[in-house]
C-alpha positions in Angstrom: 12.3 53.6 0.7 11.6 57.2 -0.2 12.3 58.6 -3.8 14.1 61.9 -4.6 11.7 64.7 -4.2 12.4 65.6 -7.7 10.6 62.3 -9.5 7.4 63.2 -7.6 7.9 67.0 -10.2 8.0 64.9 -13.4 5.2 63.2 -15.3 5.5 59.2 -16.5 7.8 59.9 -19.7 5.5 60.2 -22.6 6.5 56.9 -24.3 6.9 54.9 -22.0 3.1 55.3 -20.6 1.9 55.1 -24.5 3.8 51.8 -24.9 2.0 50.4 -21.9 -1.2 51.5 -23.4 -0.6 50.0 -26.6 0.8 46.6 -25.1 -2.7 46.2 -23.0 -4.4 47.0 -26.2 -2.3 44.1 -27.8 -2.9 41.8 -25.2 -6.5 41.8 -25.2 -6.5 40.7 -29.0 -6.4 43.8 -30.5 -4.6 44.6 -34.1 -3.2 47.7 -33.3 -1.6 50.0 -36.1 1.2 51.3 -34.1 1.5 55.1 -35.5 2.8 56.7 -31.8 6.6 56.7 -31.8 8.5 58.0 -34.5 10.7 55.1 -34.9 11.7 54.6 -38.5 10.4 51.1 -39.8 12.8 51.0 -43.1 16.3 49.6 -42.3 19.3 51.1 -42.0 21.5 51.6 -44.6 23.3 48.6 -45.9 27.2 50.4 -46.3 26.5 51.4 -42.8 25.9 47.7 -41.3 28.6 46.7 -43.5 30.6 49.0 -41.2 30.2 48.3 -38.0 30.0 44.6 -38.9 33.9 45.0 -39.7 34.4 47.8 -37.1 32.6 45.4 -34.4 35.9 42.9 -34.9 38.7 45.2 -34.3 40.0 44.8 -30.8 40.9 47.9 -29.9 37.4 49.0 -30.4 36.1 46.8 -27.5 38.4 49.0 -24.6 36.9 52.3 -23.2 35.9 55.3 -26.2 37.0 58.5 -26.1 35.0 60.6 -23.7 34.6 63.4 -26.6 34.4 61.1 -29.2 37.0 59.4 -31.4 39.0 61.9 -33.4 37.6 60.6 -36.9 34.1 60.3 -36.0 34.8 63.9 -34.9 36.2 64.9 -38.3 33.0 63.2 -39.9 30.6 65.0 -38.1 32.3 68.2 -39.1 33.0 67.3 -42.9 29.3 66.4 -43.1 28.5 70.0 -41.2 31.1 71.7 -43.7 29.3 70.0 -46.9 25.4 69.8 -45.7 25.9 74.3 -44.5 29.3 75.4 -45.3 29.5 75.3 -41.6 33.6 75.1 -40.8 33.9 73.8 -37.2 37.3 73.0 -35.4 36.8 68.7 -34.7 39.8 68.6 -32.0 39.0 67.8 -28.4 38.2 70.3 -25.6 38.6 73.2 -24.6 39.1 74.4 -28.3 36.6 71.5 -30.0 33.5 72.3 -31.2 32.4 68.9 -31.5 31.7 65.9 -29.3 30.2 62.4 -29.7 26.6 61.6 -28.0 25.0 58.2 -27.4 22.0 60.0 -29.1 20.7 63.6 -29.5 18.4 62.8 -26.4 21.1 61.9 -24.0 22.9 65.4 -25.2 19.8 67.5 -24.8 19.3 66.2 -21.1 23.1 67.0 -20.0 23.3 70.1 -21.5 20.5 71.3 -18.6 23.0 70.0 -16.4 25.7 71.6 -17.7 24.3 75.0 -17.4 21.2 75.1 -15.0 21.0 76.0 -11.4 18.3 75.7 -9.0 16.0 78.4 -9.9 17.5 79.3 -13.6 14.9 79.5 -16.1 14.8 77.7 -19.4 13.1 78.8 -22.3 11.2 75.7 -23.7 9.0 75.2 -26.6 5.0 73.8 -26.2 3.9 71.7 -27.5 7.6 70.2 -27.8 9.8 67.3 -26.9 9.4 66.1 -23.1 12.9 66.1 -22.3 13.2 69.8 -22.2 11.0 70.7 -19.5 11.9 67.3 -17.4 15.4 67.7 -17.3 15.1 71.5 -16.2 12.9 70.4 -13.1 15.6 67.2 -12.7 18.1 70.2 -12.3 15.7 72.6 -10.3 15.2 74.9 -12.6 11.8 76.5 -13.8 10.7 75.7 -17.6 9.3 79.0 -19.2 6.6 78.0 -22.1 6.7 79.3 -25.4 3.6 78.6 -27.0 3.7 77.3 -30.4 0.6 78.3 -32.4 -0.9 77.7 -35.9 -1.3 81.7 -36.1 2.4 81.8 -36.0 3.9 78.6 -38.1 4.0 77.0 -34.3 7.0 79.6 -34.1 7.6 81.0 -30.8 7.1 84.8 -30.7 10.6 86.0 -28.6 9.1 89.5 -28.5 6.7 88.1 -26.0 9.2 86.9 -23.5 9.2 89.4 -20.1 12.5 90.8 -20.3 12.8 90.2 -16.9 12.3 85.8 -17.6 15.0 86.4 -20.2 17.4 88.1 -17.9 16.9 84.8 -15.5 17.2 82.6 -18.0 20.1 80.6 -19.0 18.7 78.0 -22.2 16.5 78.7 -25.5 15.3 75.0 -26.6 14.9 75.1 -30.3 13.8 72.3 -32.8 13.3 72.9 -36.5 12.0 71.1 -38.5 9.4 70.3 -35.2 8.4 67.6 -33.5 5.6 67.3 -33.0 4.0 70.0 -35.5 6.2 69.2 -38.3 7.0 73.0 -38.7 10.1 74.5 -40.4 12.5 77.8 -39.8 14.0 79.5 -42.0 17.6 80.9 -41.4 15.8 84.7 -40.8 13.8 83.1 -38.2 17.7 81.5 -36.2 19.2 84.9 -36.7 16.0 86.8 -34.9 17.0 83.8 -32.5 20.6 84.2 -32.2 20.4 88.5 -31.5 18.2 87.3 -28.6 20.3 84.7 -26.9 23.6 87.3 -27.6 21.8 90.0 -26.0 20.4 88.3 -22.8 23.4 85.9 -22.7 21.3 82.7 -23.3 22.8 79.6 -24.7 20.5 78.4 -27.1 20.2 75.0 -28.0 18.7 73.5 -31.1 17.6 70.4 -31.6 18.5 68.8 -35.4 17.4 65.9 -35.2 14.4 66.4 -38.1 16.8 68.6 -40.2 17.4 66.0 -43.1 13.6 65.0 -43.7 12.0 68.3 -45.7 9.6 68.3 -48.2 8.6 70.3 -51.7 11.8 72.1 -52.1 12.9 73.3 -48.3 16.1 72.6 -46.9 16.0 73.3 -43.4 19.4 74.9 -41.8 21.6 75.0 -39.6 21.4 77.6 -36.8 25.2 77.2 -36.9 24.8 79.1 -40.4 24.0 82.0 -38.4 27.4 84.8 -38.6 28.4 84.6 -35.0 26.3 82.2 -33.9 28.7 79.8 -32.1 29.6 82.8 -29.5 25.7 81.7 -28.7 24.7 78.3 -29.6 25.3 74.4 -29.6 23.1 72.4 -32.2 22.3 68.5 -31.4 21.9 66.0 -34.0 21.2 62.3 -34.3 21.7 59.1 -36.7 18.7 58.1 -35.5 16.0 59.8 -38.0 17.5 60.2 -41.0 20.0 57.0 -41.1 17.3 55.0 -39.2 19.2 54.3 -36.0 17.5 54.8 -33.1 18.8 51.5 -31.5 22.3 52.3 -32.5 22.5 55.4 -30.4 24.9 58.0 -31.9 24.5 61.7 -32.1 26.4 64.6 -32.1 26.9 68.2 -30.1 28.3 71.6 -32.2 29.0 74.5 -32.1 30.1 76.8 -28.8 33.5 75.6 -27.8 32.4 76.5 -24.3 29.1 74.6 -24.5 30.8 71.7 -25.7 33.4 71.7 -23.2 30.9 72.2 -20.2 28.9 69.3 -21.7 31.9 67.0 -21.7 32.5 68.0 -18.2 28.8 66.1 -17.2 28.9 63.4 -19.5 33.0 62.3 -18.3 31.3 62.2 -15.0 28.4 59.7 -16.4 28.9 58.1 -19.2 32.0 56.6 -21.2 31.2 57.5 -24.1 29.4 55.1 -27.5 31.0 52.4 -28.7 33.8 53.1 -31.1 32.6 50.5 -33.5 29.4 52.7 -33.3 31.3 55.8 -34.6 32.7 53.9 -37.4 29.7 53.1 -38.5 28.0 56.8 -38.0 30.9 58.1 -40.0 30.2 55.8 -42.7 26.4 57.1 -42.5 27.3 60.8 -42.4 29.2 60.3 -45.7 26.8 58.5 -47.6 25.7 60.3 -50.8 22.5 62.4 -50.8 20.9 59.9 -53.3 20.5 57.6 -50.4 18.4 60.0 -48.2 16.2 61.5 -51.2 15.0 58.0 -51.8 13.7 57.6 -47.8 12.4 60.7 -48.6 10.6 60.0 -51.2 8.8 57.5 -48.9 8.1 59.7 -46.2 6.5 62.3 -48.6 4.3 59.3 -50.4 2.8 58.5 -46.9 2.4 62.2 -45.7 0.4 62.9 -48.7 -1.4 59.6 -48.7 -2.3 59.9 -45.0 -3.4 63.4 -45.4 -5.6 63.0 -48.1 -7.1 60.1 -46.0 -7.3 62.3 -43.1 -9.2 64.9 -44.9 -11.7 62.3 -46.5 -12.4 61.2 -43.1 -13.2 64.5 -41.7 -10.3 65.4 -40.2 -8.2 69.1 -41.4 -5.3 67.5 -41.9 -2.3 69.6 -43.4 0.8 68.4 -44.9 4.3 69.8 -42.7 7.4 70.6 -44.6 9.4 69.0 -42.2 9.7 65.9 -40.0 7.9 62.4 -39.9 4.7 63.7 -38.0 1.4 64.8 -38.8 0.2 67.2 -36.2 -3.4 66.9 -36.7 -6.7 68.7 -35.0 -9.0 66.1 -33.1 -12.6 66.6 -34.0 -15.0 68.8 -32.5 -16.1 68.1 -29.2 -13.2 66.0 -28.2 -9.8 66.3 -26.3 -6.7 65.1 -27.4 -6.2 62.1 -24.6 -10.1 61.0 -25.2 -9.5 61.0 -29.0 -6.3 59.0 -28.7 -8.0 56.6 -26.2 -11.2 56.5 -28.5 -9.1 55.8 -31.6 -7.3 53.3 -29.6 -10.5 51.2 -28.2 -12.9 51.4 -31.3 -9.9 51.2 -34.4 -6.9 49.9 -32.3 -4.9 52.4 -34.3 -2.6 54.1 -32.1 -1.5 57.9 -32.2 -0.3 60.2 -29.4 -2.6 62.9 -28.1 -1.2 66.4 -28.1 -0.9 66.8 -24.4 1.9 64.8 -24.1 4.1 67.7 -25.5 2.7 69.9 -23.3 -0.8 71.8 -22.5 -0.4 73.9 -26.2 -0.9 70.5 -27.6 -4.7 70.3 -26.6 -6.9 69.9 -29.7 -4.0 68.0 -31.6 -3.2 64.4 -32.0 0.4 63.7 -33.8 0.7 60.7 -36.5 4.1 59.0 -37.0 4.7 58.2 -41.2 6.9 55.4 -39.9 5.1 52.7 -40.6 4.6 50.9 -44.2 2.0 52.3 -46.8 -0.7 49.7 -46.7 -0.6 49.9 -42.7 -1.2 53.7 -42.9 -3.6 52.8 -45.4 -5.9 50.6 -43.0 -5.6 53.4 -40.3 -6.8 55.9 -42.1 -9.8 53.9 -43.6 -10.1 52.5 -39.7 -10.5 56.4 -38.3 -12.8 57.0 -41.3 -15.4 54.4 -39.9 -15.1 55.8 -36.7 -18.5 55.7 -34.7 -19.4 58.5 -34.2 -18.2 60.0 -37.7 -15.0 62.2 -37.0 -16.1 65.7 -38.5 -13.3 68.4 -38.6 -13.2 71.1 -35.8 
């Protein structure tokens, strides 16, 4: 049988090749320190099992969803936007809604290409950023444009740069603040630089949330929705998944553009049924939990980013500390590439880490570090790396 001619454009997805590298490493004895995939390690929060373990009963909850989401999962998301930016957004359904349910910020971000992309459209994506930018604009036909994200700049793209006549094709601006992998933030001078462009080369931009909850020593990251005007120009996706630790529960949301959100709903009717309602009850108990309950995760997050990088920078390595995110985007040492240093730290320490190539060619000379695993795990790796043979020295 012959394959679509578009899988033979698209790499092996990111993860999935670095959890068949890890399991091979696994099976031939090794104790790997899984530090890869950001997938959080602490639980999720008891008031929001408690939830869905009476939501999971109800029977009407086991028929179809609502395509856009059910109406009080709807009104959650846009209570928590109104108390988190003092964002007001209107929760009913299309065409006038400016919110609708996801079964996680990643199935959102793929769609939305979908939604908006023809053959030959370009899209304006970030690199080093998250895979599914770029793969779903080749899925669609489209041509990815890169924005390189440097250290010089904050890893902030420079939209001055773009040719005027890329932006006049182009039909997306992919967005992510606080980064992954980077761990860089934006500030709301930064979104509204952003914004002018998309409004004046008609662009839909799209911003991915999905770090905008874990921030460090005093930033709160914001909303591109906070923006004057910006919902004439942009739809922001965010997720359960990193700051209620819910990846397996698969729940986000879309907001913003009435228009986006309506042309979203129009792909994901077509594909998907929506998540489970018992799901949404559950979210909706998460996004109303008091901010006490995500300071003290964050308090954990910023006790491993600063133990790892002091560990880091004992062992050689010019490690620096992001103000955003659950990643440490970190330079490989001298002499080395990114997939060689991963493979290296792999074979000799069996700790695992993803080399910076896998977000895109920017990424060369960077390996990323997930802080979601426990303390005296991250401890081990960073004493494993330190013993590396030959000595990591920085670049």
């Amino acid at each position: 049988m012959r394959v679509a001619r578009r899988i033979a454009t698209v790499p092996p997805y990111l993860f999935a090749a670095l959890d068949r590298q890890k399991a091979a490493a696994i099976a031939r004895g090794v104790d790997v320190i899984p530090l890869g995939i950001g997938d959080p390690d602490l639980p999720t929060p008891e008031p929001v099992v408690a939830r869905m373990r009476q939501a999971v009963g109800v029977p009407a909850h086991h028929r179809y969803p609502d395509y856009e989401g059910s109406p009080a999962f709807r009104q959650a998301c846009a209570a928590y936007m109104r108390r988190r930016f003092g964002v007001e957004l209107d929760p009913a359904g299309p065409p006038r809604g400016e919110v609708a349910a996801l079964i996680g910020a990643k199935e959102g971000l793929a769609h939305i290409v979908w939604a908006f992309v023809d053959p030959g459209d370009v899209v304006l994506c970030p690199d080093p950023g998250y895979p599914v930018y770029a793969t779903h604009t080749r899925f669609c036909g489209g041509e990815p444009f890169t924005l390189p994200l440097r250290a010089e700049r904050g890893f902030l793209p420079d939209l001055d740069a773009v040719p005027a006549e890329v932006a006049r094709r182009a039909k997306i601006l992919f967005l992510n603040y606080p980064n992954n992998p980077t761990g860089a933030v934006a500030d709301l001078g930064f979104f509204e630089r952003a914004v002018d462009f998309c409004r004046r080369y008609d662009i839909l931009l799209c911003h991915d949330s999905a770090y905008v909850e874990i921030t460090y020593d005093g930033f709160r990251a914001p909303s591109v929705l906070e923006v004057p005007g910006a919902r004439d120009v942009a739809i922001e996706f965010h997720t359960l998944s990193k700051p209620f630790n819910m990846t397996g529960w698969r729940i986000g949301f879309a907001c913003g553009s009435s228009a986006a959100c309506a042309a979203l709903g129009v792909v994901k009717s077509n594909t998907d049924s929506g998540p489970f309602t018992a799901v949404q009850e559950a979210a909706s108990e998460a996004l109303a939990l008091p901010p006490e309950v995500l300071e003290a995760q964050l308090e954990v997050y910023r006790r491993r980013r600063d133990l790892m990088v002091g560990a880091l920078r004992q062992a050689g390595i010019a490690a620096e500390p992001p103000r955003g995110s659950i990643y440490l985007w970190c330079p490989v040492p001298a002499g080395e590439t990114s997939e060689g240093f991963a493979a290296r730290l792999l074979d000799e320490s069996g700790v695992f880490v993803t080399p910076g190539t896998g977000y895109g060619p920017q990424g060369e000379g960077y390996f990323r570090i997930s802080l979601t695993c426990p303390d005296a795990r991250l401890e081990e790796a960073a004493d494993r790396i330190a013993t590396l043979r030959p000595a990591v020295s920085a670049r």
